[in-house]
N, CA, C and O of each residue as an XYZ file, in Angstrom:
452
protein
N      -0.854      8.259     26.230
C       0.365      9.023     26.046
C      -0.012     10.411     25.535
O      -0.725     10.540     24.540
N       0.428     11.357     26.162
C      -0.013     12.559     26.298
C       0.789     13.637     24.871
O       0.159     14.599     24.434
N       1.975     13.331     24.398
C       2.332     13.761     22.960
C       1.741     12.517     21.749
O       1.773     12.878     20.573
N       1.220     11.092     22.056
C       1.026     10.382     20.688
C       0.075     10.384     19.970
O      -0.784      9.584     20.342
N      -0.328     11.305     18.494
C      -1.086     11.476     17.560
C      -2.275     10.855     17.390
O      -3.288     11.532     17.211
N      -2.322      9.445     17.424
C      -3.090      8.680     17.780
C      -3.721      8.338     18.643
O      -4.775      7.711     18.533
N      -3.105      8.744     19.842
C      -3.717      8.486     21.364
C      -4.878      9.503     21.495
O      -5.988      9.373     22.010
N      -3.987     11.102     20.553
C      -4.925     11.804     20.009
C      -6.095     12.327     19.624
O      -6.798     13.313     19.848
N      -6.073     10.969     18.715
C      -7.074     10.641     17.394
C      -8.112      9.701     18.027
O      -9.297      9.798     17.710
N      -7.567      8.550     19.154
C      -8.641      7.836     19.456
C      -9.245      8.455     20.997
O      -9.976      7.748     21.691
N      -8.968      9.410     21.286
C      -9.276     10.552     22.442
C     -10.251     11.707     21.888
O     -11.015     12.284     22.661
N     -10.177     12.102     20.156
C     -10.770     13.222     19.971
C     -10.601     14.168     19.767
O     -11.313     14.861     19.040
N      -9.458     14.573     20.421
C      -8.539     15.588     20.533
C      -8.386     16.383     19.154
O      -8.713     17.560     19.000
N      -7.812     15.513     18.135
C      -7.661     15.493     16.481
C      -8.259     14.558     16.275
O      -8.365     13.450     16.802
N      -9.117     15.592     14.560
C     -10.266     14.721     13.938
C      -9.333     13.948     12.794
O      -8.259     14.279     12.293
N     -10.377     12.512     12.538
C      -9.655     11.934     11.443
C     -10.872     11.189     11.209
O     -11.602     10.800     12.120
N     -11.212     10.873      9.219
C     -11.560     10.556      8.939
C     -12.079      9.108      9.065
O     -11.974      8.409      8.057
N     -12.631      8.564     10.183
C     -13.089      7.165     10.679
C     -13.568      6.545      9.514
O     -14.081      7.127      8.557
N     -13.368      5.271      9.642
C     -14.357      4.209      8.790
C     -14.783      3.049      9.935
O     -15.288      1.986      9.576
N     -14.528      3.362     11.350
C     -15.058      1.920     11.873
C     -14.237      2.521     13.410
O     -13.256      3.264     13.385
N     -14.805      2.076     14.505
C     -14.558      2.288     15.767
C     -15.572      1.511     16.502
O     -16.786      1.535     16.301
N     -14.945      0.838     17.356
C     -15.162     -0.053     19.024
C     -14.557      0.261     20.141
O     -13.678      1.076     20.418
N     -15.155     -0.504     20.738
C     -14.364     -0.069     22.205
C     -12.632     -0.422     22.411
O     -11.880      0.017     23.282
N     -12.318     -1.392     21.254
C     -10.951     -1.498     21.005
C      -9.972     -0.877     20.078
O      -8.759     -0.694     20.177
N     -10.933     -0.573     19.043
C      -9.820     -0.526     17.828
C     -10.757      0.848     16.705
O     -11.971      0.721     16.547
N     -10.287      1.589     16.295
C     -10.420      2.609     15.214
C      -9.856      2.338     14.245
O      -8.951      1.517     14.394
N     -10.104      2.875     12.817
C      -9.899      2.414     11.782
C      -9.955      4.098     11.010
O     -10.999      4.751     11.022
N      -9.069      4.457     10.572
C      -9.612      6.156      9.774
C      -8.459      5.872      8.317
O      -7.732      4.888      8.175
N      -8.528      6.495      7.819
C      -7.871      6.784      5.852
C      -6.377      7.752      6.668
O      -6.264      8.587      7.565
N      -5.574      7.125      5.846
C      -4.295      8.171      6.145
C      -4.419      9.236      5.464
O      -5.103      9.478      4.470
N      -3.425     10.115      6.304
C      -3.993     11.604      5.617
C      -2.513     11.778      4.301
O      -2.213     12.763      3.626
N      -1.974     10.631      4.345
C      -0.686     10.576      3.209
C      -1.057      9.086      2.207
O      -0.185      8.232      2.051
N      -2.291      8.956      1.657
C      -2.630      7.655      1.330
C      -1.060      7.244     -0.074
O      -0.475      7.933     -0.910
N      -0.974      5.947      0.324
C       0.420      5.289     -1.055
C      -0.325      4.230     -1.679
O       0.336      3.382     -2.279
N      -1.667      4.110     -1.650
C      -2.436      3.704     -2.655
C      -3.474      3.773     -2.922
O      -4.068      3.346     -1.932
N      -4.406      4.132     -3.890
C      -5.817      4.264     -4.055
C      -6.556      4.244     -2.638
O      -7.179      5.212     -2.203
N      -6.417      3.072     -1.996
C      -7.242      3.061     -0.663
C      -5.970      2.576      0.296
O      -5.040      1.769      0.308
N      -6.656      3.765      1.194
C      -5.254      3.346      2.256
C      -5.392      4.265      3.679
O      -5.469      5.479      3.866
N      -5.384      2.983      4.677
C      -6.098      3.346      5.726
C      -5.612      2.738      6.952
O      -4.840      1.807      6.716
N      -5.789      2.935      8.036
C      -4.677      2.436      9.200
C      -5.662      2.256     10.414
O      -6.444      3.168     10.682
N      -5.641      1.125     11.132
C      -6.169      0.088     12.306
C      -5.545      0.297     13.297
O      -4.352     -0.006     13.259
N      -6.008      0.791     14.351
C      -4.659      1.017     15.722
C      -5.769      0.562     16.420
O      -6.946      0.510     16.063
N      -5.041      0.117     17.856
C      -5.909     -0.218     18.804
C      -6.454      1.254     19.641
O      -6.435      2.394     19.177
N      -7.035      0.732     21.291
C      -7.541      2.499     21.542
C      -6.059      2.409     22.723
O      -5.551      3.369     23.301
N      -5.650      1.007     22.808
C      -4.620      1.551     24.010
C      -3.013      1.608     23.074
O      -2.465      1.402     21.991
N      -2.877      1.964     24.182
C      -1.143      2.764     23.582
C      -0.280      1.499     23.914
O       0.031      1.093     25.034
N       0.066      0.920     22.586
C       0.983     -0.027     22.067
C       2.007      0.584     21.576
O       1.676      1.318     20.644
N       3.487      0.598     21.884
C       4.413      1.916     20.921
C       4.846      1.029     20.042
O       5.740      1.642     19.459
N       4.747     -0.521     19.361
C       4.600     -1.049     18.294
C       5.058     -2.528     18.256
O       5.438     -2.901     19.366
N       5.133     -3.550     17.214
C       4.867     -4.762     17.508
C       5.691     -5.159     18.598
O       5.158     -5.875     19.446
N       7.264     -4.737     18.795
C       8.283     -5.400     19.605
C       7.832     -5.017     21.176
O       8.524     -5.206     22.177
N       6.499     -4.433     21.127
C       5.964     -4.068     22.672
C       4.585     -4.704     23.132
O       3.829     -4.386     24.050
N       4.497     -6.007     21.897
C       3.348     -6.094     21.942
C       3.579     -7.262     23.346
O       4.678     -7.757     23.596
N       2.170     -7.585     24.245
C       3.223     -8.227     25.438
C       1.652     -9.249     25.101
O       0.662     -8.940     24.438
N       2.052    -10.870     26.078
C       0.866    -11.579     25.854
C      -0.553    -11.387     26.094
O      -1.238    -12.258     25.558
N      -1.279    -10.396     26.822
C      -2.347    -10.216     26.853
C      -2.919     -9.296     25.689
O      -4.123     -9.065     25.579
N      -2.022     -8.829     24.896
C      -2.485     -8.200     23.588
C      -2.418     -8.995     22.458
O      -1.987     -8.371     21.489
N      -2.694    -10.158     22.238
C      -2.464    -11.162     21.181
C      -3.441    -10.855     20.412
O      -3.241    -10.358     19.304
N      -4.513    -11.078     20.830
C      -5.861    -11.216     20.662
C      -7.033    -10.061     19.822
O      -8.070    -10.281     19.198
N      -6.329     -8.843     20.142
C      -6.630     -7.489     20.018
C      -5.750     -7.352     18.561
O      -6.015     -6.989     17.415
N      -4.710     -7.787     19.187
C      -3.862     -7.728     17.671
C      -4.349     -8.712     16.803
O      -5.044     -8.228     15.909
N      -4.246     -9.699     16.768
C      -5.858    -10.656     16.112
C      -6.643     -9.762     15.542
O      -6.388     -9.247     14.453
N      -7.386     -9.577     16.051
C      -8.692     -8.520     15.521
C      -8.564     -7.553     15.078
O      -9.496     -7.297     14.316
N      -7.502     -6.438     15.177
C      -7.425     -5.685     14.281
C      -7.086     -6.242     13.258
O      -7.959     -5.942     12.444
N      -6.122     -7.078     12.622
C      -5.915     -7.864     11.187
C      -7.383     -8.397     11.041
O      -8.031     -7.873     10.135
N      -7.902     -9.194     11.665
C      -9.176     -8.904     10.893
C     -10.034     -8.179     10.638
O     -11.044     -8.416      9.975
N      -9.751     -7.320     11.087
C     -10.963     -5.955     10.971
C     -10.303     -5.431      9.672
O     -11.169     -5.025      8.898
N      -9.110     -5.317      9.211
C      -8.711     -4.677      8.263
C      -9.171     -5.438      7.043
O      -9.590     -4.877      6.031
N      -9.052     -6.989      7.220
C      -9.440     -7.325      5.994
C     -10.758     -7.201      5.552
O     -11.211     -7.090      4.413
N     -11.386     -7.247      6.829
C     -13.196     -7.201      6.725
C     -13.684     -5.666      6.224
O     -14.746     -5.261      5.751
N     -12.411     -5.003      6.550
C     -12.532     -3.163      5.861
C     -12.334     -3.369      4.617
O     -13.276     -3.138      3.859
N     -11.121     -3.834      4.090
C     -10.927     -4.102      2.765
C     -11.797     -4.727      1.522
O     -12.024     -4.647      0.314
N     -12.113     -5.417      2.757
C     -13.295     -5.893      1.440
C     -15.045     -5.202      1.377
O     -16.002     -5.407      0.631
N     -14.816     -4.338      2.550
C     -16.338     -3.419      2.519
C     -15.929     -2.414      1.723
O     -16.935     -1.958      1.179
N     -14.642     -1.643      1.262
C     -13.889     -0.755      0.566
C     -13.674     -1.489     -0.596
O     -12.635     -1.094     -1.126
N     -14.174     -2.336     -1.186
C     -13.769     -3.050     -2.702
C     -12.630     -3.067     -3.279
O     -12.453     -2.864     -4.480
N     -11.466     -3.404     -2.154
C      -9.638     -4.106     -2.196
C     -10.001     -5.345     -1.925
O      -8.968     -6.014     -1.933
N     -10.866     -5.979     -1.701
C     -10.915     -7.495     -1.165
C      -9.958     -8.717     -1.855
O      -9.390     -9.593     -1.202
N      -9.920     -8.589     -3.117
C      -9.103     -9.308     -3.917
C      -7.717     -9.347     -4.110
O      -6.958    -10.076     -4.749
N      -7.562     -8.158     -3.230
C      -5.869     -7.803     -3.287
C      -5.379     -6.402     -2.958
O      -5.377     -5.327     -3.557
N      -4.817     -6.986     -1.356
C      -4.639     -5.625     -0.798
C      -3.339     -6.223      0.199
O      -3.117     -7.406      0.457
N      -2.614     -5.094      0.635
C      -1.302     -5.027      1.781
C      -1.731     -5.021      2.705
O      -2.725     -4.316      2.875
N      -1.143     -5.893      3.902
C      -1.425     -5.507      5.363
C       0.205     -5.199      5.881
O       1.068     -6.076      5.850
N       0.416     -4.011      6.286
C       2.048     -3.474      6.689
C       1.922     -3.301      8.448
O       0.935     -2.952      9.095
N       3.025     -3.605      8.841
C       3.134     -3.308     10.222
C       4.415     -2.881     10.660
O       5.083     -3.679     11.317
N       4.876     -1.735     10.401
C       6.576     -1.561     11.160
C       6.556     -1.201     12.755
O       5.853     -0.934     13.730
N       7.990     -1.422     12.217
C       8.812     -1.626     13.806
C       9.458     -0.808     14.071
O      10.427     -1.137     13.388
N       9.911      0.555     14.805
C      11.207      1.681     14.598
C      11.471      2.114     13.323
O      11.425      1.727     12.155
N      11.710      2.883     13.864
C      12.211      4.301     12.776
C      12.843      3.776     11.667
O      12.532      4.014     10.500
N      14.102      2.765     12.203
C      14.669      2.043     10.505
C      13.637      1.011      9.452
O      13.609      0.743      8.251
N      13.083      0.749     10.304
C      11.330     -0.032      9.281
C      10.514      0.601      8.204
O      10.069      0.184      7.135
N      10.430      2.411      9.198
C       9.496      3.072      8.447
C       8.581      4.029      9.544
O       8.110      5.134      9.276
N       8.461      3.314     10.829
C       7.821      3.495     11.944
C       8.234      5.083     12.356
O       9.223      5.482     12.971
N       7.166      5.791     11.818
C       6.848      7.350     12.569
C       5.994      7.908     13.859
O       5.996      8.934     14.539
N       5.288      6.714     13.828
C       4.196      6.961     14.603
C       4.125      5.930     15.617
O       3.424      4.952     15.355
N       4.655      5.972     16.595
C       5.393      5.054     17.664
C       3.968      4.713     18.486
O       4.013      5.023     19.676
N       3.031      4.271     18.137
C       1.326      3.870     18.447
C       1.428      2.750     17.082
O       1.746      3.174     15.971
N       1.128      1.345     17.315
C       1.770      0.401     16.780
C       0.297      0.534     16.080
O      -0.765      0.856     16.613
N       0.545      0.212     14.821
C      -1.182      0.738     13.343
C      -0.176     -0.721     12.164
O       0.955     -1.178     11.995
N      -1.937     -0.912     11.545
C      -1.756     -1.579     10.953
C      -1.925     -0.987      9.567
O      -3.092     -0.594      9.548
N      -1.206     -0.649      8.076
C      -1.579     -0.223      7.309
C      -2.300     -0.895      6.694
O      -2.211     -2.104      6.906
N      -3.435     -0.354      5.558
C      -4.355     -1.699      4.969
C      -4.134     -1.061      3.378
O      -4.587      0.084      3.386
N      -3.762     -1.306      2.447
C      -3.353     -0.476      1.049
C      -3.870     -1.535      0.181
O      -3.733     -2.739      0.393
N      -4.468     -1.007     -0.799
C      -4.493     -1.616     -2.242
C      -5.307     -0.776     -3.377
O      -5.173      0.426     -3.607
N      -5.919     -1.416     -3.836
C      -6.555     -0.593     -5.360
C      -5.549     -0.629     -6.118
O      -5.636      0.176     -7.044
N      -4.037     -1.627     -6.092
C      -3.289     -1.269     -7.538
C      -2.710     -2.467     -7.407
O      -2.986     -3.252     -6.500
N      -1.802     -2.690     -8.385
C      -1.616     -3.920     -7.663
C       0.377     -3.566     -7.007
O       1.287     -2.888     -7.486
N       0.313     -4.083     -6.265
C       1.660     -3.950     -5.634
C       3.139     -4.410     -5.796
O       3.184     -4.816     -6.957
N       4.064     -4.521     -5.380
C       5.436     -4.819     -5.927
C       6.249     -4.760     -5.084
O       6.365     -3.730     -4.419
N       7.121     -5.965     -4.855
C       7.746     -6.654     -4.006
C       9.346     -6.423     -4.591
O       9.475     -6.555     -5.808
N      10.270     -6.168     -3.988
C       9.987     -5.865     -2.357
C       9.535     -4.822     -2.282
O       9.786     -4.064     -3.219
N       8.797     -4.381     -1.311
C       8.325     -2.773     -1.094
C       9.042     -1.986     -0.485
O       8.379     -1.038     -0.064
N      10.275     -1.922     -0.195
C      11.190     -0.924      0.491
C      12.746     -1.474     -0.170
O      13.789     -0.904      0.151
């Protein structure tokens, strides 16, 4: 997608601070972190977010949740960290490239919105 930030980001186009990249999935620090460590998992193809996710992306989506936790705990949140995923604009969803947030270093508080 030729305007999405991310499509962007995993194109090159715009730099962002990486912590991890494959042939599927990138991993970089938000540039608005809401906790000590806080960092976002997108795949490299253009998903515009979970309610688009279709069955051959199960799997991918799989793996990025684990890649985040396996980040989290190479980033020393392992013991306690957020995994966020919105949906549209009323969720929270700005960035219509479906990302997984990964947050912690504090401890957190429910409900979060």
């Amino acid at each position: 997608m030729s305007d999405c930030i991310f499509c962007k980001i995993v194109s090159g186009e715009i730099p962002a601070n990486k912590l991890y990249e494959d042939d599927e999935m990138l991993a970089f620090f938000d540039l608005h972190p809401q906790a000590p460590t806080h960092f976002l998992v997108i795949p490299k193809k253009h998903i515009k977010g979970p309610g688009s996710i279709e069955e051959p992306d199960t799997g991918l989506i799989g793996r990025m949740i684990k890649k985040g936790g396996d980040l989290a705990r190479e980033h020393g949140i392992g013991s306690g960290f957020r995994l966020v995923i919105n949906n549209g604009a009323d969720a929270g969803q700005s960035v219509f490239h479906i990302h997984l947030h990964v947050l912690g270093g504090r401890a957190m508080t429910w409900p979060p919105g």
